[in-house]
C-alpha positions as CSV (number, residue, x, y, z in Angstrom):
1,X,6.4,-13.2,23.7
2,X,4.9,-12.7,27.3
3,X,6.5,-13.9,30.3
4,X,4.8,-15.3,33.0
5,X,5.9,-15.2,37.2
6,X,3.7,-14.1,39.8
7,X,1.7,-11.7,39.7
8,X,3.2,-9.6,37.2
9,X,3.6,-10.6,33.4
10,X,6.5,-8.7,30.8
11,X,5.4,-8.8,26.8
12,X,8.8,-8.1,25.3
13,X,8.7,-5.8,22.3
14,X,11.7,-5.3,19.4
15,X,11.6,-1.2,20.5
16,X,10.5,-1.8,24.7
17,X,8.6,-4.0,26.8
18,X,5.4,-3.8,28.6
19,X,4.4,-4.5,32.5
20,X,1.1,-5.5,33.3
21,X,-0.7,-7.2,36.0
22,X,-4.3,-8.0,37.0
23,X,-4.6,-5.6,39.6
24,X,-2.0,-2.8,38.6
25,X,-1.9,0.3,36.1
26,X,0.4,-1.3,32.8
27,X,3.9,0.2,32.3
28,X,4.6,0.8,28.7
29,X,8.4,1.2,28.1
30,X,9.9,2.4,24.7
31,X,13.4,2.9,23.4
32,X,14.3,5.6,21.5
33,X,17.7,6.4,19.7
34,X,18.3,8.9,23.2
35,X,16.2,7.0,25.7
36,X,13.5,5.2,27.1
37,X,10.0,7.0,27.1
38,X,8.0,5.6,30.1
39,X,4.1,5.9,29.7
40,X,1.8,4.5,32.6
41,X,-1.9,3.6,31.6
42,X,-3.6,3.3,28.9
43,X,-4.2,5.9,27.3
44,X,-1.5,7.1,24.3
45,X,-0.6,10.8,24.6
46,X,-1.0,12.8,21.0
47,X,2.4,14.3,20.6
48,X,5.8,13.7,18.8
49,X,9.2,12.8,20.4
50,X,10.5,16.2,20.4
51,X,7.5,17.3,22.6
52,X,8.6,14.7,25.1
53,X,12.4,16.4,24.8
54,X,11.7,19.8,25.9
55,X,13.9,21.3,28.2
56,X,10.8,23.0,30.0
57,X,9.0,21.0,32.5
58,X,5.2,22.4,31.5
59,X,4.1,18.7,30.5
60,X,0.2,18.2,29.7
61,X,0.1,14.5,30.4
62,X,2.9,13.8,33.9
63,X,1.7,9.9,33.1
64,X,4.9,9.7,30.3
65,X,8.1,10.8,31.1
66,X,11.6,10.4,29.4
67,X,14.9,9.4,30.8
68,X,18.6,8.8,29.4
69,X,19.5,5.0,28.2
70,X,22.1,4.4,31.7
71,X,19.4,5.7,34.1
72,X,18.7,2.1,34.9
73,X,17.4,3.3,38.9
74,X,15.3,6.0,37.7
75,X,13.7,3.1,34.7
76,X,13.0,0.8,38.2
77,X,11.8,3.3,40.1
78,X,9.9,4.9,37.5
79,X,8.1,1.8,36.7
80,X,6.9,0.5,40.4
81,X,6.0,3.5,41.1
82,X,3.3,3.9,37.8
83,X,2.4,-0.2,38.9
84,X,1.5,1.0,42.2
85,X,-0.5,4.7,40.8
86,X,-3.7,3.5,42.2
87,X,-2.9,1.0,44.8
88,X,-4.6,1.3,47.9
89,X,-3.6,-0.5,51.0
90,X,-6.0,-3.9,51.8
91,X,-9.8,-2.8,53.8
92,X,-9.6,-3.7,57.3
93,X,-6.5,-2.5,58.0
94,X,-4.9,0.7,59.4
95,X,-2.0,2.1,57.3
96,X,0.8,3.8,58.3
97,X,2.2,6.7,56.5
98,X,5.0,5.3,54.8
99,X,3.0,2.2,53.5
100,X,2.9,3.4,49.9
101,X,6.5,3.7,50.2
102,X,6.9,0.2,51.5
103,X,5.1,-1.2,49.0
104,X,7.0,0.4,46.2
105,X,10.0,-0.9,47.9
106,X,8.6,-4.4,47.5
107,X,7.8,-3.7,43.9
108,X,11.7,-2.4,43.6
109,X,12.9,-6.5,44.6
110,X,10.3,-8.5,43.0
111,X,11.1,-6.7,39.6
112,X,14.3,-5.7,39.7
113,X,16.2,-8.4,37.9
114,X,13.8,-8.6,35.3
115,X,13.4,-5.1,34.0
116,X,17.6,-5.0,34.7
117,X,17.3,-8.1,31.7
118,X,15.4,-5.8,29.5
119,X,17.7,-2.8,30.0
120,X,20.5,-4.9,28.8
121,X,18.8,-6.4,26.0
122,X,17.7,-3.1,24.8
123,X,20.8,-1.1,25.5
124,X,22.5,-3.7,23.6
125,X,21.2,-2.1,20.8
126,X,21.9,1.6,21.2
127,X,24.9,3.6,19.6
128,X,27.9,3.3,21.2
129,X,28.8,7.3,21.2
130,X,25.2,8.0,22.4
131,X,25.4,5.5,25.4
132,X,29.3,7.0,25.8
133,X,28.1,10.3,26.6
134,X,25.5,10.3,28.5
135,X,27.6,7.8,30.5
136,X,30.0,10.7,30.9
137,X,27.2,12.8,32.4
138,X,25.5,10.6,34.4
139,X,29.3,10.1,35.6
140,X,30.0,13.6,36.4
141,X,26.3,14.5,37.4
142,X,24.7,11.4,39.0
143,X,21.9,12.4,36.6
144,X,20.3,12.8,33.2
145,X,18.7,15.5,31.8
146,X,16.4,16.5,29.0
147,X,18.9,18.1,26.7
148,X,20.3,14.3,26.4
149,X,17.5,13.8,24.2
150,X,18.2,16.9,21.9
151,X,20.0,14.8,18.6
152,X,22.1,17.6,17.5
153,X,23.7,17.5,20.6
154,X,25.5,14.1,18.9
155,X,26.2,15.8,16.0
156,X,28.1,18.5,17.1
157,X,31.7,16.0,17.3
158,X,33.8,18.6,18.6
159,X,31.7,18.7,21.7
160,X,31.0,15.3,21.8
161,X,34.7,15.0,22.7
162,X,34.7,17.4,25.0
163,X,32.2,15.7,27.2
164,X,34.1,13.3,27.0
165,X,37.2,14.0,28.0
166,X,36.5,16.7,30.1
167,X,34.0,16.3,33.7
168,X,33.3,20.2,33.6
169,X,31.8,19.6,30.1
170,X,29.6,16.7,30.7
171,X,28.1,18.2,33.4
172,X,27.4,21.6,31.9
173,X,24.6,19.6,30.2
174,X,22.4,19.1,33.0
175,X,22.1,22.8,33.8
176,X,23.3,24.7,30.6
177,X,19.5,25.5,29.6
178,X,19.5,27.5,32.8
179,X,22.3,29.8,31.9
180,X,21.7,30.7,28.2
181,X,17.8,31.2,29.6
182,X,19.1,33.9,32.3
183,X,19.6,36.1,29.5
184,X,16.4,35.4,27.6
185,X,12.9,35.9,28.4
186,X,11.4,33.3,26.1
187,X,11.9,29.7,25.7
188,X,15.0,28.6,24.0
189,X,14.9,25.4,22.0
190,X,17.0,22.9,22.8
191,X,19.5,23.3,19.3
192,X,20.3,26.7,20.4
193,X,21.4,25.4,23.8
194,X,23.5,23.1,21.7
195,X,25.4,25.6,19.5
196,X,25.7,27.8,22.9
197,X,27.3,25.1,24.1
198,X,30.5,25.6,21.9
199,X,32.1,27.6,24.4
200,X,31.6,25.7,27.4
201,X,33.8,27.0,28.8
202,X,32.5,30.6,28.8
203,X,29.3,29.5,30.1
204,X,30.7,29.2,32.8
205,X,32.3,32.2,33.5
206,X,30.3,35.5,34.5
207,X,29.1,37.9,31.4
208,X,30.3,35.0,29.2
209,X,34.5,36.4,29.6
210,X,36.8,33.1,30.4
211,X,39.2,33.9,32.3
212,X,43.0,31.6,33.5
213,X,41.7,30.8,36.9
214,X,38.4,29.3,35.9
215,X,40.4,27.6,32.7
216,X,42.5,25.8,34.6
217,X,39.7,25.0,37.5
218,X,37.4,23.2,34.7
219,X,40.7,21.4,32.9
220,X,41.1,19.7,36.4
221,X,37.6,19.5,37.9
222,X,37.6,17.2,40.8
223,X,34.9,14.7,41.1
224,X,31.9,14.9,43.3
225,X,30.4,18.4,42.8
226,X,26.7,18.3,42.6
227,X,25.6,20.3,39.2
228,X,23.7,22.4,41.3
229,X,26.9,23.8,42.8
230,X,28.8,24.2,40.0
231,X,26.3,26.2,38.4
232,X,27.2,29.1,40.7
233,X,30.6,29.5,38.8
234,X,28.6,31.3,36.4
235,X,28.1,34.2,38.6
236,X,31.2,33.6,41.0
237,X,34.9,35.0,39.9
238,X,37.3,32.4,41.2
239,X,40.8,34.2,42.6
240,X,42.8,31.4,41.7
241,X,42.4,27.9,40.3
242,X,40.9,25.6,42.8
243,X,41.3,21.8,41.8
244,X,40.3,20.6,45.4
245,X,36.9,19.2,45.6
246,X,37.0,20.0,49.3
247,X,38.3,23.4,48.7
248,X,35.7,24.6,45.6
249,X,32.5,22.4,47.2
250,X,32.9,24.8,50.4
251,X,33.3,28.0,48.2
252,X,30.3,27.5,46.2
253,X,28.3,26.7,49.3
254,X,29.5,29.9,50.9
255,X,29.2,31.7,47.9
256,X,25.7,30.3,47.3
257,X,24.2,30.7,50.2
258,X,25.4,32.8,52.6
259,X,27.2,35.5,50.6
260,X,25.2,36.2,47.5
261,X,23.2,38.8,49.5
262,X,24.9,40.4,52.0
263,X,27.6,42.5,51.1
264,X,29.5,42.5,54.9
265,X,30.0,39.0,54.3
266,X,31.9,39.1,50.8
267,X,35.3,39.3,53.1
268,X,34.1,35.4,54.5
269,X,33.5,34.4,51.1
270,X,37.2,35.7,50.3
271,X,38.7,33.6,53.4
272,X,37.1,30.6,52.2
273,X,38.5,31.3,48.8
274,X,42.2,30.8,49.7
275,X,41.6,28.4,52.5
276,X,43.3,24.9,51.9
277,X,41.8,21.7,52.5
278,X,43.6,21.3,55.6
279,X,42.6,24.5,57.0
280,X,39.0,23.5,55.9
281,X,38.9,19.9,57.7
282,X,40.4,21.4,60.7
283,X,38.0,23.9,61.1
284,X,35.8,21.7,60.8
285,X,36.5,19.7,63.2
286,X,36.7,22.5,65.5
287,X,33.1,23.1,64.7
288,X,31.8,19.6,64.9
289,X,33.1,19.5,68.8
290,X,31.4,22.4,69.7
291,X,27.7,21.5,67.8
292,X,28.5,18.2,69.7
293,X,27.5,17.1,65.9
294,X,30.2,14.7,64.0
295,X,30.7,16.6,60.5
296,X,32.8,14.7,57.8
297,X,34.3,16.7,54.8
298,X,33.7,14.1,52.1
299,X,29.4,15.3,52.6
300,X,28.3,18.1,50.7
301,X,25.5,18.3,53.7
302,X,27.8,18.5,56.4
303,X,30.4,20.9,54.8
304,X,27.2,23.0,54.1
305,X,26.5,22.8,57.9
306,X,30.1,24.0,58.3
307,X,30.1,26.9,55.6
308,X,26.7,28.0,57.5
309,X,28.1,27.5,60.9
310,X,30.7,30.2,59.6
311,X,29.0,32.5,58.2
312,X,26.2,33.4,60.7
313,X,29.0,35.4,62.2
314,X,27.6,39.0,60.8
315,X,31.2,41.1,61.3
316,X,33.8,41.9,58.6
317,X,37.1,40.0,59.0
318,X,40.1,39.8,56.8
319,X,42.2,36.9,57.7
320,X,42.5,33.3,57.5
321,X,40.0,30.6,58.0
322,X,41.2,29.6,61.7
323,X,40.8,32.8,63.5
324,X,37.4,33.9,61.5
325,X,36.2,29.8,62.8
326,X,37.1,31.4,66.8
327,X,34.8,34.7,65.8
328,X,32.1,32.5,64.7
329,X,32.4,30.1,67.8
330,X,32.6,33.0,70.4
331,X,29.6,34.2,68.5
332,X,27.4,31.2,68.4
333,X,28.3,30.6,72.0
334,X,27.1,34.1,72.9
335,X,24.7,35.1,70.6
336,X,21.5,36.7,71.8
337,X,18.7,38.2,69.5
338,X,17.9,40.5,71.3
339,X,20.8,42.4,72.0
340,X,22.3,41.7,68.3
341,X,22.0,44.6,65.7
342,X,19.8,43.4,62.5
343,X,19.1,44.8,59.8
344,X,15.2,43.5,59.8
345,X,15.5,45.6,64.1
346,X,13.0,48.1,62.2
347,X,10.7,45.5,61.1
348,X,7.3,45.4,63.4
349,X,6.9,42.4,65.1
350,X,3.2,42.0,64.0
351,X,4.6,42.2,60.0
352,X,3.6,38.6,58.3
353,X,6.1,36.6,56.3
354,X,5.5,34.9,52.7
355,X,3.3,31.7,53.4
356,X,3.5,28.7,51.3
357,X,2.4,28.1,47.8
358,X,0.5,24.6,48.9
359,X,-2.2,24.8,52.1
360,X,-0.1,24.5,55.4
361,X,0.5,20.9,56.9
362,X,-2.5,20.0,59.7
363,X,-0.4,18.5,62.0
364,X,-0.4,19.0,66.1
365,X,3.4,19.1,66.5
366,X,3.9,21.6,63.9
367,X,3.6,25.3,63.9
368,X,4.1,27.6,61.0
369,X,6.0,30.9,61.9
370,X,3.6,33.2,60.5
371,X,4.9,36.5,61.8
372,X,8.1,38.7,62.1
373,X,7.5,38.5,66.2
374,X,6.9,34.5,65.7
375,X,10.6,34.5,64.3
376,X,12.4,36.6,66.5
377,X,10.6,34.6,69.9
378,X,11.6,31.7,68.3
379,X,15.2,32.8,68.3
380,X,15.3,33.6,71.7
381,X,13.6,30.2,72.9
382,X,15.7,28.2,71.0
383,X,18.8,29.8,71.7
384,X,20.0,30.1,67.3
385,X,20.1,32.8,64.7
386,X,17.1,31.8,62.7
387,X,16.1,35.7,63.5
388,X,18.4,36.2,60.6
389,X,16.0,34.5,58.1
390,X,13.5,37.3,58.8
391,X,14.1,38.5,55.0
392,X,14.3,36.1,53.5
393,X,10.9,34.2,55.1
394,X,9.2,37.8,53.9
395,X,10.3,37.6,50.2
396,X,9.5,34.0,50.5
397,X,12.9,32.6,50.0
398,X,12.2,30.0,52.8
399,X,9.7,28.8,55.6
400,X,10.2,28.4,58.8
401,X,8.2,26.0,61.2
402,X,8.4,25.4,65.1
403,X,8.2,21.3,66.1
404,X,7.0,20.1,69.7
405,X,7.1,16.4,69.5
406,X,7.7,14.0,72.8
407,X,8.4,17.2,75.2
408,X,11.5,18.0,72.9
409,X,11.3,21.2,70.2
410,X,13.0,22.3,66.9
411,X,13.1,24.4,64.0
412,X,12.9,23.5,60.7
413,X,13.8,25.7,57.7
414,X,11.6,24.5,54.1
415,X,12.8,25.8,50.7
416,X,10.6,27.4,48.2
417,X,10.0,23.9,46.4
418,X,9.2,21.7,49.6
419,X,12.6,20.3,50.3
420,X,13.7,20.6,54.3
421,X,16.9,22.4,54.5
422,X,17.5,22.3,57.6
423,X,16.1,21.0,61.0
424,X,17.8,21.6,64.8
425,X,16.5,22.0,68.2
426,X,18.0,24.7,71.4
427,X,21.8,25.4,70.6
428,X,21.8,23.9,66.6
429,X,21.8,20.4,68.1
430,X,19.8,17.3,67.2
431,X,16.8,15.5,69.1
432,X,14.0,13.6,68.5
433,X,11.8,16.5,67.4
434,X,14.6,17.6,64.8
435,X,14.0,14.4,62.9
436,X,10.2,14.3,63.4
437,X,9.4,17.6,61.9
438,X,12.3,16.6,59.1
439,X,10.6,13.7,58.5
440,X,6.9,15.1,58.6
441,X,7.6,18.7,56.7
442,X,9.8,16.7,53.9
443,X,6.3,14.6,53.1
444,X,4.8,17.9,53.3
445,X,6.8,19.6,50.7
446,X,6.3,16.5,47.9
447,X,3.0,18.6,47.3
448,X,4.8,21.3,46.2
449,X,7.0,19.6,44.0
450,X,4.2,17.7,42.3
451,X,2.6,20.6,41.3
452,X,5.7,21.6,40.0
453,X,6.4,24.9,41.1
454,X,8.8,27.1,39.7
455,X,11.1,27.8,41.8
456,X,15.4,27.2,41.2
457,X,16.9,26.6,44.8
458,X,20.5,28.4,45.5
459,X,21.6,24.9,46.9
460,X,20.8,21.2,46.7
461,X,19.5,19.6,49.8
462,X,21.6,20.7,52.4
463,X,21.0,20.2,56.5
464,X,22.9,23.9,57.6
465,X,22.9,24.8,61.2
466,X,20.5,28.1,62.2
């Protein structure tokens, strides 16, 4: 049966449903007892299920793509996007740079309501313990992921109910691949994940040794972590249970960013450990008045800010959270590069830094910091610590662009993968060039994550102060 409105047409199959139009790429839409398989064109790609179910990413044909049955966003965007593929805006006219984006958008609300009647019919037809779990990760990850796909991850009941009942379970299964990998050097297939996955719990404790603390953290794991964070617990000993999302978000950003290298800085990461979630919004609040920037502890961006703000302070302490938040305000508030020890003070100023994987974005406003010396002036113009990014712009670990947009100027840190971690002008405070080259670099880096590289970032998109 094929419906017709407007311009595009839905022929409704028993296993899927296909979108076509005159002047679009077709969408072909297939359920399978784990998901929907989303192909765009034409052309059928040679390969069986389980191909399309690999935890790796190393795909020979990016025009399919699979996804978990509740992903109902990712199934809209997923097919506006592959309608729009090769749409190119009308001759005669001068498009602007988010156009593509617009139109996708306009895609989003003619089809919505139709594709969300096609989800339900087919849905309607999945198992009820499949659509359960992945419910409960979704729920506890605000994602799917490939291993959703793996069968004998259904089969196995006694961690069925685990996911569950428990959030630290479900959403151990969006990054579990990662862990058992780190202690391979091959690919693992997908049912050994699976039987790994018996001992959650251990997965998540470093060298694989469960110990009361973490137990009791992951029987009571508060909602709202992003997976990405709590995949740190794997290398992070916990000194004592922590069932405060406010309280564990903020030690895994510390611990993830800011501590895992530098050794003077373990002390911070044990102050932030015991701190309570009072302690933790007051100091923010402390922190927000003096970046004249409001911070709100229920955003894992602005407690990153925070947790940054923190621990740029380079001394030892031993102490509560309150008088290490003074230390790091009298340091902010006098900090100069060039009078500050470093350990990169040896490093020649002429040195170069890791440049990107992807050619450098043409753009007038935006300069790449190619040098040691380009970093450390930088610092002192701008009147923030980015001088103590020096290693890790040389190994690569981030990027680090100068903006000069509408007589205002910023800095803006990129990750390995693309994604703009953080963007501030003079002081850590915000202007119009801070969102410009946010704005502009972000575009930038969706090269780098469509060529997929391989990189695994230490957080998930985070705006931290310099």
């Amino acid at each position: 049966m094929i419906e017709r409105q407007s311009r595009y047409q839905f022929e409704t199959r028993p296993d899927g449903f296909v979108v076509r139009s005159d002047d679009r790429v077709p969408v072909f839409v297939t359920m399978f007892d784990t998901g929907f398989r989303i192909r765009v064109g034409n052309q059928p790609r040679q390969s069986l299920l389980s191909e399309d179910c690999r935890l790796d990413t190393d795909r020979e044909n990016e025009s399919e793509t699979m996804i978990g049955l509740i992903e109902f966003r990712s199934l809209v965007n997923l097919i506006c996007e592959g309608l729009m593929s090769e749409w190119e805006p009308p001759r005669g006219r001068t498009p602007w740079s988010g156009i593509r984006s617009w139109a996708i958008k306009r895609t989003h609300q003619a089809l919505g309501s139709r594709i969300h009647e096609q989800w339900k019919r087919l849905t309607g037809k999945a198992d009820p313990l499949i659509l359960d779990v992945q419910k409960a990760v979704f729920v506890a990850s605000f994602g799917g992921c490939p291993l959703l796909h793996e069968p004998s991850l259904y089969r196995d009941r006694l961690l069925v109910s685990d996911i569950q009942q428990y959030r630290a379970a479900a959403a151990l299964v969006t990054f579990a691949n990662w862990i058992v990998m780190n202690n391979h050097s091959y690919r693992i297939h997908p049912e050994y994940v699976v039987a790994e996955m018996s001992d959650w719990q251990g997965l998540f404790a470093p060298g694989r040794k469960r110990y009361r603390s973490l137990n009791r953290t992951l029987m009571n794991l508060p909602g709202g972590i992003p997976a990405q964070l709590l995949y740190r617990l794997s290398e992070l000993r916990l000194e004592r249970p922590i069932t405060d999302r406010l309280e564990l978000i903020t030690v895994l950003l510390v611990f993830s960013e800011s501590c895992r290298d530098d050794r003077q800085q373990r002390s911070h990461l044990r102050t932030f450990m015991h701190a309570t979630n009072p302690e933790i919004r007051a100091a923010m609040q402390r922190v927000s008045v003096e970046m004249g920037h409001p911070l709100s502890h229920r955003r894992t961006v602005d407690v990153g800010m925070f947790a940054q703000y923190i621990c740029d302070y380079p001394g030892p302490f031993h102490g509560r959270l309150a008088p290490l938040t003074n230390r790091a305000i009298r340091w902010h508030a006098t900090y100069d590069p060039l009078e500050q020890p470093s350990v990169n003070a040896t490093l020649q100023d002429d040195l170069p830094v890791m440049s990107p994987t992807i050619p450098l974005p043409v753009i007038p406003e935006v300069r790449f910091l190619k040098t040691v010396g380009d970093i450390r002036k930088e610092g002192t113009q701008m009147r923030h610590c980015i001088a103590s990014y020096i290693d890790k712009a040389i190994t690569g670990d981030c990027y680090l662009f100068h903006i000069d947009y509408v007589g205002e100027c910023a800095s803006v840190e990129v990750d390995p993968i693309g994604r703009v971690r953080q963007s501030f002008g003079p002081g850590n405070t915000k202007n119009r060039a801070t969102h410009f080259g946010a704005r502009v670099l972000r575009q930038w880096g969706i090269q780098a994550r469509i060529k997929g590289i391989d990189y695994q970032p230490h957080v998930p998109d985070d705006n931290v102060p310099f």
